[in-house]
C-alpha positions in Angstrom: -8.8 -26.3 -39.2 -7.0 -23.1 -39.2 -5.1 -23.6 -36.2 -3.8 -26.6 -37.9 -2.4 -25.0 -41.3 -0.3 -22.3 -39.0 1.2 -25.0 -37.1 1.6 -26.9 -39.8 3.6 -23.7 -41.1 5.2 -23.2 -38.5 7.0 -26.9 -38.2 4.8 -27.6 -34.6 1.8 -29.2 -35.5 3.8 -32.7 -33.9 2.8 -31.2 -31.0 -0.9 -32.1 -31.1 -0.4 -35.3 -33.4 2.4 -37.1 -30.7 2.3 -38.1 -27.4 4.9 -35.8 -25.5 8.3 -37.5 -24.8 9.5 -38.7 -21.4 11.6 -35.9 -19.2 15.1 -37.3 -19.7 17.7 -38.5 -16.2 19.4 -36.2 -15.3 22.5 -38.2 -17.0 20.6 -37.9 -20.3 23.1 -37.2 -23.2 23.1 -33.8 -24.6 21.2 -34.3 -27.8 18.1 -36.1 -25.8 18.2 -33.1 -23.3 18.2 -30.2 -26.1 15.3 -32.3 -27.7 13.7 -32.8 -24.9 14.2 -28.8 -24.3 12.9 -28.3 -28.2 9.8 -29.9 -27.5 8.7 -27.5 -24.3 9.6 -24.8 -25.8 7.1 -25.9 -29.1 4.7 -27.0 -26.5 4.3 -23.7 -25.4 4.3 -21.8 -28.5 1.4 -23.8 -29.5 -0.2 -23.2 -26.2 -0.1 -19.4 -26.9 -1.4 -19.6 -30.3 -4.2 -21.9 -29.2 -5.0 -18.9 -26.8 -4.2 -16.5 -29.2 -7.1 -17.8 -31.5 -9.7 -18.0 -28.5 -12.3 -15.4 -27.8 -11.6 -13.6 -24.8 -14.5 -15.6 -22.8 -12.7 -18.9 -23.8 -9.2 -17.2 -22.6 -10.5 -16.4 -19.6 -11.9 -19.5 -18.8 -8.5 -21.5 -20.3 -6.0 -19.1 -18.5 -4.7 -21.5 -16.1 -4.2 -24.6 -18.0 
């Protein structure tokens, strides 16, 4: 529940509630490419807090997803 109300706070929780979006063509116009770049770049800020909030044991075990 915690995890939630910080990304909630920070403007990422979408991350966990949506399906990720589809990796634009390479002749993708710019605004679908920055989004597209937007949403990796959210994707792993939530993946570090997710670690950030695990016990070590659970880090260590997660470390390579």
């Amino acid at each position: 529940m915690n995890l939630r109300i910080v990304l909630n706070c920070e403007r990422k929780l979408y991350i966990l509630e949506t399906d990720p979006p589809k990796t634009p063509d390479a002749n993708a116009r710019a605004s679908e490419l920055t989004s597209f770049k937007k949403y990796e770049d959210d994707a792993r800020d939530v993946k570090c807090i997710i670690m950030a909030s695990m016990t070590a044991e659970l880090q260590r075990l997660h470390a390579d997803m």
